[in-house]
N, C-alpha and C positions, 0 to 999 in steps of 0.2 A: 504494500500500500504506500502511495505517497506522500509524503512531510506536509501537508500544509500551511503553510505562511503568511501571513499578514505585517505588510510593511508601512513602516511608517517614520517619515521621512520628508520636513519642509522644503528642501529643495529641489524642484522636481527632476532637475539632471541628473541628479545623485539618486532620486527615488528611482526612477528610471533605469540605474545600472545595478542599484540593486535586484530588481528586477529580471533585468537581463541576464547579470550573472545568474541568478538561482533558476531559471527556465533551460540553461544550457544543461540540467540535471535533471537525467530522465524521474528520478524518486523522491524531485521537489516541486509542487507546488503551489502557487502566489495565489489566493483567494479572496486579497482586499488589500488597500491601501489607504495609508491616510496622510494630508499633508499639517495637520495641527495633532494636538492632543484630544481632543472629542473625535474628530474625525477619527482617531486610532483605535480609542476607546471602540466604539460603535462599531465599527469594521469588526472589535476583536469578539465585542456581546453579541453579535450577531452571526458569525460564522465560527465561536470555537475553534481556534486554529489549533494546531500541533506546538507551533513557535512564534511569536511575535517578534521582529528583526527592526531593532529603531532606534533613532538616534537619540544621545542623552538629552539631547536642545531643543527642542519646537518651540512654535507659538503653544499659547499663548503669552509666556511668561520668557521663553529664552532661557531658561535657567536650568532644571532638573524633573522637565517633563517624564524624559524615557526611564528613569528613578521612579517618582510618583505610579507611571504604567507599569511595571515591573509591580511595585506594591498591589493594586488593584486585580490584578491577572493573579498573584500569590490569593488573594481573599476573592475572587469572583470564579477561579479558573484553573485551579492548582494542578493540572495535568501538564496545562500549557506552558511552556518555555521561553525563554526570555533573551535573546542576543542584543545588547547593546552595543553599538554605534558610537564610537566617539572622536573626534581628534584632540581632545586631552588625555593624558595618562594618570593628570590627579589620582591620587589613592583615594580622597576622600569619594568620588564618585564609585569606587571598586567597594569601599565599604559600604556604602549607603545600599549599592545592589548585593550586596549579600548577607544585609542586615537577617533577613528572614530564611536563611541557609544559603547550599550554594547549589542544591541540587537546582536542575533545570535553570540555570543562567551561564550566561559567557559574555566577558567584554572584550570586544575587539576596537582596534584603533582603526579610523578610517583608510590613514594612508595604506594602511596595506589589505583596503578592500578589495583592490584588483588579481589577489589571491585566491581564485577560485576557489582553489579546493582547504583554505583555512576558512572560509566564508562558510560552505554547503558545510563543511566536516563539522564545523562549532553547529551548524543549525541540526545535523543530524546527533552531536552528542546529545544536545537540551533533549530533544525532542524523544531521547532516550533515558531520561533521569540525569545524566551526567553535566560534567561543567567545563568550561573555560574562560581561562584568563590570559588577554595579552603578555606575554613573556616581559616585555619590556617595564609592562607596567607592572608584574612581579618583582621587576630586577629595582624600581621605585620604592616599593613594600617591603623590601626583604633589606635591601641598601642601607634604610637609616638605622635598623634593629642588627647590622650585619655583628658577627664576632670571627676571633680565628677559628674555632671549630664550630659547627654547625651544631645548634643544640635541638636539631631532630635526632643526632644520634647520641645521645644521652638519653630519649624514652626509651621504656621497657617495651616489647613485644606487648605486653598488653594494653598499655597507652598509645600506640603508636594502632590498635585496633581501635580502641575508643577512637582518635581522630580521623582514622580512615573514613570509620561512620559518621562522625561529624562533619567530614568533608561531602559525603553523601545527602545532608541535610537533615539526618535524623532529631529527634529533642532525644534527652534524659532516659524517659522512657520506652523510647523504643530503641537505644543501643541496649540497655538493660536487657529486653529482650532479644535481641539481632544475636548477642554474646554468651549469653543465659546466667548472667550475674544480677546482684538487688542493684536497685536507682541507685541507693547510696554507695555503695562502692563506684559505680560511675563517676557522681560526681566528687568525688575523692579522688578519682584518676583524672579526671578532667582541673580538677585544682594544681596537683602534680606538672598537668602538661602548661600551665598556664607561668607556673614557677619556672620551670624550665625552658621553656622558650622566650622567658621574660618578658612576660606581656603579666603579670600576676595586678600590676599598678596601674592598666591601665582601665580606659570607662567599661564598666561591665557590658554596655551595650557594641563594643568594638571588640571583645576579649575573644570569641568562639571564632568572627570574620579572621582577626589576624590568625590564632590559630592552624584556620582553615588555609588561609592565603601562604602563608610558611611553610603548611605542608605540601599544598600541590608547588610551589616554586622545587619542592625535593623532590617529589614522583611526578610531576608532569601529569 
C-alpha cells in the first residue's frame, strides 16, 4: 500500500518540488496540500494521511506553525507522522518537535531536500513508527553537551534498553511492560540515564528529548 502525504508548505515553488520529488516514488502518495496552517490542518482532518511533510514556518504567524501541526496531529491523529521542513538547524525547534516523543517525527533541513531518497526514506521511516533527525542538526545537540568519552557508553545494557524505548516514544509505563520490569525501577533507570548523560539539571520538560536526541546521534 502506498504512504500517503499531505504537504504543507507557503511557498508554492518549494511546495511544488516537494511534490514532485515524493510522486517520483512509486509507494508514495501526495493526497493534499496546504499553503498556511488551517489550510494544512484541514487537508490533514480531512484525509488522515500516513505523514504530514511541512515546513516549520507558515503563515499565519511565520514562527513555529509546522511545531504547533506536529502537536495537533500527536492529539487528533497519533498514527500519522510528522516530517518537518526547515532551513534552521536550531535545537530548540528539534526539541519543541519531540517534546511528545520521537516516534513518528523526523527533521530535515531544507537545503538538502533535493535528496530524494533522504526525503521518501524519513517519510517512509514516520510512517513506520520510526524517527529522524538531520545529522547536522544532531552534530548542534550533541556539540554543546560534547565530553572526551561519550557517556552513552557508560549505560548498562539495561539503560541503554530503557532509552532504546524511549527513543521509540514509549511513557513509563509501557517500557515497564515492553521489558517486563515494575514502573518504578524504570524510572530509576531512566534517572540513572539522565545523570549520566548529564542532562540530570536540566528542565524536566527537555530531559527525555535530549536523552533521546544523544542516543540516536550514537545508533543513527
Amino acid at each position: 500500500m502506498s504512504v500517503r502525504v499531505v504537504v504543507g508548505e507557503d511557498d508554492f515553488l518549494v511546495r511544488q518540488g516537494v511534490e514532485r520529488i515524493l510522486a517520483t516514488q512509486h509507494d508514495i502518495d501526495v493526497v493534499g496540500t496546504g499553503g498556511d496552517l488551517d489550510a494544512v490542518l484541514a487537508a490533514v482532518d480531512s484525509t488522515a494521511p500516513d505523514v504530514v511533510v511541512t515546513d516549520v514556518r507558515m503563515p499565519p504567524t511565520m514562527r513555529d506553525e509546522g511545531i504547533r501541526l506536529a502537536a495537533h496531529v500527536a492529539a487528533e491523529h497519533p498514527k500519522t507522522g510528522v516530517v518537518v521542513l526547515s532551513q534552521f538547524d536550531e535545537p530548540e525547534y528539534v526539541l519543541a518537535l519531540l517534546q511528545g516523543g520521537s516516534a513518528r517525527r523526523a527533521y530535515l533541513l531544507k537545503e538538502k531536500m533535493s535528496d530524494v531518497e533522504q526525503l521518501a526514506g524519513a517519510v517512509r521511516t514516520v510512517a513506520g513508527g520510526g524517527s529522524v533527525i538531520d545529522p547536522q542538526v544532531v552534530e548542534r545537540l550533541v556539540a554543546a553537551r560534547a565530553e572526551p568519552a561519550s557517556p552513552v557508553a557508560t549505560l548498562t545494557d539495561r539503560e541503554r534498553e530503557v532509552l532504546e524505548d524511549m527513543a521509540r516514544g514509549m511513557n513509563n509505563a509501557a517500557i515497564a511492560h515492553d521489558l517486563g520490569i515494575g514502573v518504578r525501577s524504570v524510572e530509576k533507570h531512566i534517572n540513572a540515564i539522565f545523570a549520566k548523560l548529564g542532562i540530570a539539571e536540566e528542565e524536566s520538560v527537555h530531559k527525555r528529548v535530549l536523552a533521546v536526541v544523544t542516543w540516536l546521534s550514537e545508533v543513527g
